[in-house]
C-alpha positions as CSV (number, residue, x, y, z in Angstrom):
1,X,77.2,35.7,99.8
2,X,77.6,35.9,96.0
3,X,80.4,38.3,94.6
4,X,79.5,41.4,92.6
5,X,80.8,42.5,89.5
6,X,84.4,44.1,89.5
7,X,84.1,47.8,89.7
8,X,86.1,50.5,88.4
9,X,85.6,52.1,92.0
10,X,83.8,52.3,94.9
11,X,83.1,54.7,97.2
12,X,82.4,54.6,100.7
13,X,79.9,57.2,102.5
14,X,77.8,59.3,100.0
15,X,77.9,62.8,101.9
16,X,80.0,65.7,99.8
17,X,83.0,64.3,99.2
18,X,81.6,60.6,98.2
19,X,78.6,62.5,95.9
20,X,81.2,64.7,94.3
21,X,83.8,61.9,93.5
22,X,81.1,59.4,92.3
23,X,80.3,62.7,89.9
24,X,83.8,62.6,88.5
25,X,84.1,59.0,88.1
26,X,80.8,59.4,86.2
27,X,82.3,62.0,83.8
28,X,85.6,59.7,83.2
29,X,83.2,56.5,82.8
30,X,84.5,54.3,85.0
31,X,81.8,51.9,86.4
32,X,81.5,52.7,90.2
33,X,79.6,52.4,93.4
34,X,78.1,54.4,96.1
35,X,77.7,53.6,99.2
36,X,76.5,55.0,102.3
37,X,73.6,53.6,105.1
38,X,72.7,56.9,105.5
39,X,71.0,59.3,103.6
40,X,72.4,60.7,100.2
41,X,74.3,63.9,100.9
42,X,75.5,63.2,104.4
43,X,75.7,65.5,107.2
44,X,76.0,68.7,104.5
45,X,72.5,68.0,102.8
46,X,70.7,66.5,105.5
47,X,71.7,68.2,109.3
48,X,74.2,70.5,108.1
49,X,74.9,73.1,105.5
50,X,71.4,73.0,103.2
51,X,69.2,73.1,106.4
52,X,71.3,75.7,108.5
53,X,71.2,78.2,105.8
54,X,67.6,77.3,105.0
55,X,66.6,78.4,108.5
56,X,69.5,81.5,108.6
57,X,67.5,82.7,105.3
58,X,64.3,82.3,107.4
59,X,65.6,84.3,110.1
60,X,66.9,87.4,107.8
61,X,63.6,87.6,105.9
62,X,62.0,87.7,109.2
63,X,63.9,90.3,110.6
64,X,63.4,92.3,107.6
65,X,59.7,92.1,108.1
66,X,60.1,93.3,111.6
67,X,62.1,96.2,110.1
68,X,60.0,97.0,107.2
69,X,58.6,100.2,107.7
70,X,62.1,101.4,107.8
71,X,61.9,101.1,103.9
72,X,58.4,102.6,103.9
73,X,56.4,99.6,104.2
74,X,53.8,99.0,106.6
75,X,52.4,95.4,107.4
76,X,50.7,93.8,110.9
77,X,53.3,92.9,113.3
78,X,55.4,90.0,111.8
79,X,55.1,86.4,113.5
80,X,57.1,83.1,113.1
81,X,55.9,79.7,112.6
82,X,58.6,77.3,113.2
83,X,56.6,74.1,111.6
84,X,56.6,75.6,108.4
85,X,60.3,76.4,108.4
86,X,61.1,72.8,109.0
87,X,58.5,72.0,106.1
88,X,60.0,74.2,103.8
89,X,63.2,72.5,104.7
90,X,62.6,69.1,104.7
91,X,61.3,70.1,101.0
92,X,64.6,71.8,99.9
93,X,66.9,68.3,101.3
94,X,63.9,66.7,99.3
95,X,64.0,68.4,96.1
96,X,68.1,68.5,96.3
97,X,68.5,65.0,97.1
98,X,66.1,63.8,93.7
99,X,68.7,65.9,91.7
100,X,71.6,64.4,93.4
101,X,70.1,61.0,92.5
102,X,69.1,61.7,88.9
103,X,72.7,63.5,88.7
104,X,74.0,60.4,89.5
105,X,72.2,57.9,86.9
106,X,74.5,55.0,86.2
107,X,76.5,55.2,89.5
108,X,75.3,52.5,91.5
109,X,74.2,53.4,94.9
110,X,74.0,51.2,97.6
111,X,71.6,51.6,101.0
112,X,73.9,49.5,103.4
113,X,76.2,49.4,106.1
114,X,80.0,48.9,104.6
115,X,82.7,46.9,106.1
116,X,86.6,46.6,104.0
117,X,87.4,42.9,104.1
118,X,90.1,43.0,101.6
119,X,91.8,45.5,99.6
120,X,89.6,44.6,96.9
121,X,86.3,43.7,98.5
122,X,83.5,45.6,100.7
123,X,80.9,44.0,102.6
124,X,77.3,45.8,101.9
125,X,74.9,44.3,103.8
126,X,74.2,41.0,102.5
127,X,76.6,41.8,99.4
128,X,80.2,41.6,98.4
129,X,81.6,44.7,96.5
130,X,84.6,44.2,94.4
131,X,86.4,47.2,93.2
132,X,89.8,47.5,91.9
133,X,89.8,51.1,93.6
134,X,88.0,52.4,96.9
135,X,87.7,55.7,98.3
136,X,86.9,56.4,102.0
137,X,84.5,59.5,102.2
138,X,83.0,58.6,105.9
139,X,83.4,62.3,106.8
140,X,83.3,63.4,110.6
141,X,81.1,63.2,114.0
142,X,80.2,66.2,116.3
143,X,82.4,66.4,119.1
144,X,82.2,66.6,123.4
145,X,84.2,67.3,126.0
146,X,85.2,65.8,129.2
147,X,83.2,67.3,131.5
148,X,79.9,67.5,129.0
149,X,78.5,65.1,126.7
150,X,75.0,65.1,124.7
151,X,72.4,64.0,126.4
152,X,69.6,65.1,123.4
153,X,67.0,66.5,125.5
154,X,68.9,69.2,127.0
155,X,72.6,69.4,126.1
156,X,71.9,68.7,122.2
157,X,73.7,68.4,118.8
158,X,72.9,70.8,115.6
159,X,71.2,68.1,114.6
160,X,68.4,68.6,117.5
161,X,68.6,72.1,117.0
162,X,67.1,71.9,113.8
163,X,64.5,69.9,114.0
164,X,62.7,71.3,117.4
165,X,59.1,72.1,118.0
166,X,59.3,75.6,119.4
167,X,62.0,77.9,120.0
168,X,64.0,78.1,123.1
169,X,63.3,80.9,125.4
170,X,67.1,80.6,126.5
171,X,69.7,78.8,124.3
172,X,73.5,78.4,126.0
173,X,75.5,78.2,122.8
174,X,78.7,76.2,124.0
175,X,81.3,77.5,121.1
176,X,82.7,80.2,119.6
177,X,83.6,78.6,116.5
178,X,81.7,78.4,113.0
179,X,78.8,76.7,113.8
180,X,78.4,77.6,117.6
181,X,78.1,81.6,115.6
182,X,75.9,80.9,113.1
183,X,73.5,79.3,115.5
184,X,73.7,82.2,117.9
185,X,73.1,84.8,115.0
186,X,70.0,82.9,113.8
187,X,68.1,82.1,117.5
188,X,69.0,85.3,118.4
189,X,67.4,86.7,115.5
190,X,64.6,84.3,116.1
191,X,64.0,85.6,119.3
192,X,66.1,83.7,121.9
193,X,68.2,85.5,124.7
194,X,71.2,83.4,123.7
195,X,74.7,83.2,125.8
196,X,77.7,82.3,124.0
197,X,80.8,81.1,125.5
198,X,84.1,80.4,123.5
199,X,87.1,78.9,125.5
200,X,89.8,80.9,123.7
201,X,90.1,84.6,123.5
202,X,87.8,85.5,120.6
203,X,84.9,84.1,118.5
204,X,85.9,82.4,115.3
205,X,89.6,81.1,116.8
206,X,92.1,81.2,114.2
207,X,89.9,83.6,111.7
208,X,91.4,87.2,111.6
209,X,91.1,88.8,114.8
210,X,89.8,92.5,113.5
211,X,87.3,90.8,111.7
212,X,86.6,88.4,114.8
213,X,86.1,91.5,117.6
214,X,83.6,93.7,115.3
215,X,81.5,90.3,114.8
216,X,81.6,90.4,118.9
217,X,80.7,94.0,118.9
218,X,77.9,93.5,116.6
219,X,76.2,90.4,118.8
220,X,76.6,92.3,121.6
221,X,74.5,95.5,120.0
222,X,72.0,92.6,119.2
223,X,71.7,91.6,122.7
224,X,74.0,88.3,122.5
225,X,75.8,87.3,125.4
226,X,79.4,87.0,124.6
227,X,81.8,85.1,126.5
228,X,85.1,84.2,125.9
229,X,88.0,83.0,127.6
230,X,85.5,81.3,129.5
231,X,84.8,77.1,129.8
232,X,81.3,75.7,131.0
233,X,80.2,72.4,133.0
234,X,77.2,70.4,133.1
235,X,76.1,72.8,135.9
236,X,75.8,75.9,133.6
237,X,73.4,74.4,131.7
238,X,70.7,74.8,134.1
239,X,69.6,78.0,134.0
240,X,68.9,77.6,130.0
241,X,65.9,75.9,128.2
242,X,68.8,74.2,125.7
243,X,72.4,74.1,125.5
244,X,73.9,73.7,122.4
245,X,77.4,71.6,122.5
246,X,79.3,72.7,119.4
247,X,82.8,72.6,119.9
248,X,84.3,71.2,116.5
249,X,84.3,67.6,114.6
250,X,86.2,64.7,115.0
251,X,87.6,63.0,111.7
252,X,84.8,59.7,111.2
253,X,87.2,56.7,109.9
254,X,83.6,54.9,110.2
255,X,83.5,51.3,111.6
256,X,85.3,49.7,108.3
257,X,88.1,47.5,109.6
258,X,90.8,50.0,107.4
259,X,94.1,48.5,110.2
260,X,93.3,45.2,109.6
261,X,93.8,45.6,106.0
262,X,97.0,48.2,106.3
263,X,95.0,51.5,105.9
264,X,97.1,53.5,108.8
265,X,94.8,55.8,111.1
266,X,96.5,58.5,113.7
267,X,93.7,59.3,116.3
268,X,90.6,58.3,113.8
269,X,92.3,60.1,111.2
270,X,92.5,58.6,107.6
271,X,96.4,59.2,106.6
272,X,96.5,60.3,103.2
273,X,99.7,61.6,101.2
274,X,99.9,64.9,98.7
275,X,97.6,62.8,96.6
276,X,95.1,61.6,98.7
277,X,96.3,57.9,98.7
278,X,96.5,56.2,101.7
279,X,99.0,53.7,103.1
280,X,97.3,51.1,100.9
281,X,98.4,51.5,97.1
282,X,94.5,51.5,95.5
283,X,92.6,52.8,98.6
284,X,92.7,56.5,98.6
285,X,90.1,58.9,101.3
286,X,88.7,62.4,100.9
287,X,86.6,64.7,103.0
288,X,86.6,65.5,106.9
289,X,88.0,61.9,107.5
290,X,91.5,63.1,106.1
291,X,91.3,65.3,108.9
292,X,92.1,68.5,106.4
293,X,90.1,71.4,105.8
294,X,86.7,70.4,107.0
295,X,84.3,72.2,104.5
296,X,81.8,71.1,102.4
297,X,83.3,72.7,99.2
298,X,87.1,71.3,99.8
299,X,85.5,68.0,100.5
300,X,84.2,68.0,96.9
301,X,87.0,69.2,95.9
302,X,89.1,66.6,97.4
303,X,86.5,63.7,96.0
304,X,87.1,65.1,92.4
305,X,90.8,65.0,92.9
306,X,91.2,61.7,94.4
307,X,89.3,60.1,91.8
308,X,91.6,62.1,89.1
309,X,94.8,60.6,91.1
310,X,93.1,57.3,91.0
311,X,93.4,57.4,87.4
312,X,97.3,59.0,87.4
313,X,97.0,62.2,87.3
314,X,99.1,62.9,90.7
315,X,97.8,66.1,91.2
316,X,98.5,67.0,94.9
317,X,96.2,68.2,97.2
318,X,97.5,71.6,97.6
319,X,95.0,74.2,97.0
320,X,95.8,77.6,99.5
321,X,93.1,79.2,98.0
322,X,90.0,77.9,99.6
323,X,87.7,80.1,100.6
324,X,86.1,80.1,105.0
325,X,82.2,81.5,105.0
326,X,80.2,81.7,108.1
327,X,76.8,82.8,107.8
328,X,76.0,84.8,110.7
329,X,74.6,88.0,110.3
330,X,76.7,89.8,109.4
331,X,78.2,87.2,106.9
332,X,81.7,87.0,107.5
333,X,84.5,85.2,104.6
334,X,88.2,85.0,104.4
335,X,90.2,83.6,101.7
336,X,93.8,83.7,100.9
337,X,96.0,84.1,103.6
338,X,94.9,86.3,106.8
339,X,97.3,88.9,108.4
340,X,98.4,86.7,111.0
341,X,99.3,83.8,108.6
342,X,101.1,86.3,106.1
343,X,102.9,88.2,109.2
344,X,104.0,84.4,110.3
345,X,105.2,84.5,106.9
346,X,108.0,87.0,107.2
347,X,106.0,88.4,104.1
348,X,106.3,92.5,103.4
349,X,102.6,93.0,103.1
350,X,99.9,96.0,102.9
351,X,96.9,96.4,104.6
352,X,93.6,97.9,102.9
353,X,90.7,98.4,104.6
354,X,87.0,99.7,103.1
355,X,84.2,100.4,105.8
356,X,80.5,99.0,104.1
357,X,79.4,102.9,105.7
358,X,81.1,103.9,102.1
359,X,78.9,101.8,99.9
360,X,76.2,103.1,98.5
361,X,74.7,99.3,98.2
362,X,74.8,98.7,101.3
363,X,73.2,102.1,102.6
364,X,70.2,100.6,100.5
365,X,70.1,97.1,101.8
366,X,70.6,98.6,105.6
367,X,73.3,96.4,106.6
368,X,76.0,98.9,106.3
369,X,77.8,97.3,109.6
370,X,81.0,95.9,108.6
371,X,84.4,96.2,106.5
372,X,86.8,94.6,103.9
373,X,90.1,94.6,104.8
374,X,92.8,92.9,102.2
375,X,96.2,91.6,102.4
376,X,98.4,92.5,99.7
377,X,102.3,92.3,99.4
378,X,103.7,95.6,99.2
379,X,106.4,95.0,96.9
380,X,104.5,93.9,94.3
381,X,101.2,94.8,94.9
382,X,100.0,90.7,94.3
383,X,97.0,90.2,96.4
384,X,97.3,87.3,99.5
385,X,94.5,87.6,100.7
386,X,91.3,89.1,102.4
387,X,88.4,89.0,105.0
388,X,85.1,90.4,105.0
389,X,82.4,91.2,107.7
390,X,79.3,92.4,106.1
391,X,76.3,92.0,103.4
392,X,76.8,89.1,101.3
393,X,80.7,89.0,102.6
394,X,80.2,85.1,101.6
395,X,79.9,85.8,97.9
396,X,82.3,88.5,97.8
397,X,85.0,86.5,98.7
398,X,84.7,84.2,95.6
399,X,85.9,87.5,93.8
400,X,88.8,88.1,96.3
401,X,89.4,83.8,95.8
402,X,89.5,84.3,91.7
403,X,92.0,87.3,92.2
404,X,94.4,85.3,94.0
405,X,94.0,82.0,92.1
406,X,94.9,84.0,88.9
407,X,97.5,85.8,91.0
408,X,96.1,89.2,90.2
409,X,98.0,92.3,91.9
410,X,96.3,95.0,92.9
411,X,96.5,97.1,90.4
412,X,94.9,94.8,87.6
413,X,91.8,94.5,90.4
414,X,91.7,99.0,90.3
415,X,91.5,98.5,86.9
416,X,88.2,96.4,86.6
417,X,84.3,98.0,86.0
418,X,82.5,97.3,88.9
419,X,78.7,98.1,88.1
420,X,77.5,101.1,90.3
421,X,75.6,100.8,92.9
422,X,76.8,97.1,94.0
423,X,78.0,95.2,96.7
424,X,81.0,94.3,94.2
425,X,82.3,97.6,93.4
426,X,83.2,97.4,97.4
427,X,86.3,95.1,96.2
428,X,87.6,97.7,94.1
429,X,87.2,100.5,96.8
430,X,88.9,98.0,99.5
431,X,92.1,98.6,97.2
432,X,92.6,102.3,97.1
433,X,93.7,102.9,100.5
């Protein structure tokens, strides 16, 4: 096999992380690589975040159709065609993935299985990489349990679920967490009787647990099964035309040989420091195979960084500030620190709380079913944190994230001109309580 040229850097597995650090290595000009056997944009672009949100979007406008007339507007009784969803969102990955490629003119990407030989060298296919710097983006794999494992046909993957043919008449979500919500929310919406069961004692484990109970409430008004506390086996699965197994994902270290070059691994985990370096001086990782935060936007985030500690700017990997969105409907955010986490703190703090009934906004969108409540310290009035259930909660919390970055206290937040009527102008009325 004939050796390549000697590259600045190369990058293993081209989903968020990989794309986003191959962007940064771009902007510094150092001559690098992609690769990934898989598609461009991994599991985020392809089976996860573009394509989930494609068909949640689908879902809302469809159940504002069905609700139309509410805003004076009459039309035939609304219908759903599932084969032009997946059309329309095999076009978005389509149309997203040419501008990821023509984003990334003059990176190299590779189409090919990758193996590490050496600290400097990569196997790609019929290829040997060199790089004087790698970084591991292999990100992460759905995960089972014990007692139930996929069998795609009946017990499936989100991966299935968004590519069927028709919709399920009964859907067993198995999953209380991020993903096992969201798709309950949307086939609900679509017109499955949907059961969800969550082993712990509420939805969205770890999230605040006001927040968590009045997205419970609100399934249940929508005819939603909820069940928590509650486990399932291969037996429950019967009476439902698809179960859906979503009960987290496993770090992906990918099948790369890292221990037999020194790259140390605890339970498929990629060990990384502050700085996103691994045990092995010029191999750093970023993403869900770090095992951190696993979210789309801190894997990019993470990509970018590595690649500026790659090129010594030790900048550690310490960002509190990273916003949590689900897109269920209600939306539902957090950012900052939660009540719990700031209670665990020992930290004096204040509670705010603004009901969406008070917003004029949301009276007009109809979606007036939910609250802002916001963690501040009540000493000095420096906001910590906050969590939203409600219209557009997702992009509200970037406002609540910006606050806290800039380490805003209340007060400077009152000050502000919201514009009237807005979604927005519910941040400032979260803070007068």
């Amino acid at each position: 096999m004939a050796l390549s040229i000697m590259y600045d850097l190369a990058i293993v597995g081209a989903g968020w992380a990989g794309f986003n650090a191959a962007l940064r290595a771009k902007e510094l000009s150092l001559q690098s690589c992609l690769i990934d056997s898989e598609a461009l944009g991994g599991v985020c672009l392809n089976q996860g975040c573009i394509p989930t949100k494609t068909f949640i979007q689908s879902a809302k406008v469809y159940s504002l159709v069905k609700k139309a007339s509410l805003f004076g507007v009459e039309s035939k009784e609304a219908t759903f065609d599932l084969n032009k969803l997946i059309e329309r969102k095999e076009k978005i990955i389509q149309q997203l993935s040419a501008g990821m490629r023509f984003s990334l003119k003059g990176v190299d990407l590779i189409s090919a299985r990758a193996g590490i030989l050496s600290v400097n060298q990569i196997q790609a296919g019929d290829k040997i990489i060199q790089a004087k710097n790698i970084i591991i983006a292999t990100g992460s794999l759905p995960m089972e349990l014990p007692q139930l494992k996929f069998d795609h046909k009946k017990i499936i993957s989100s991966t299935e679920l968004l590519n069927l043919k028709d919709i399920p008449e009964t859907l067993l979500v198995i999953g209380g967490g991020v993903i096992g919500c969201e798709f309950a929310s949307l086939f609900s919406g679509l017109g499955s009787k949907v059961t969800l069961v969550e082993k712990c004692a509420q939805l969205l484990p770890g999230f605040d647990a006001d927040i968590s109970r009045k997205l419970e409430n609100v399934f249940k008004k929508r005819g939603i099964e909820v069940k928590t506390n509650s486990e399932v086996s291969e037996s429950d699965t019967a009476d439902f035309t698809l179960s859906l197994l979503c009960v987290g994902r496993a770090p992906n270290p990918g099948d790369l040989g890292l221990e037999k070059i020194g790259v140390k691994l605890d339970r498929n985990t990629v060990v990384v420091n502050d700085y996103l370096a691994t045990s092995v001086e010029n191999i750093y990782a970023a993403g869900d195979c770090t095992g951190k935060l696993m979210l789309a936007h801190y894997a990019a985030y993470q990509g970018k960084l590595a690649v500026d500690n790659i090129m010594g700017k030790k900048i550690k990997a310490d960002n509190a500030v990273v916003p949590n969105c689900i897109f269920t409907d209600p939306q539902v955010s957090g950012v900052g620190l939660s009540q719990a986490e700031a209670q665990a703190k020992g930290l004096n703090i204040k509670i705010s709380k603004f009901d969406f009934l008070g917003s004029g906004a949301a009276r007009i969108l109809d979606e007036a079913d939910g609250f802002i409540k916001v963690i501040s310290d009540k000493d000095t009035g420096c906001l910590l944190g906050a969590s939203i259930i409600g219209p557009q909660a997702c992009e509200l919390s970037a406002v609540f994230g910006v606050a806290i970055s800039a380490h805003l206290n209340t007060e400077g937040l009152r000050k502000m001109i919201f514009a009237h009527p807005t979604l927005s102008e519910s941040v400032q009325d979260s803070l007068k309580s």
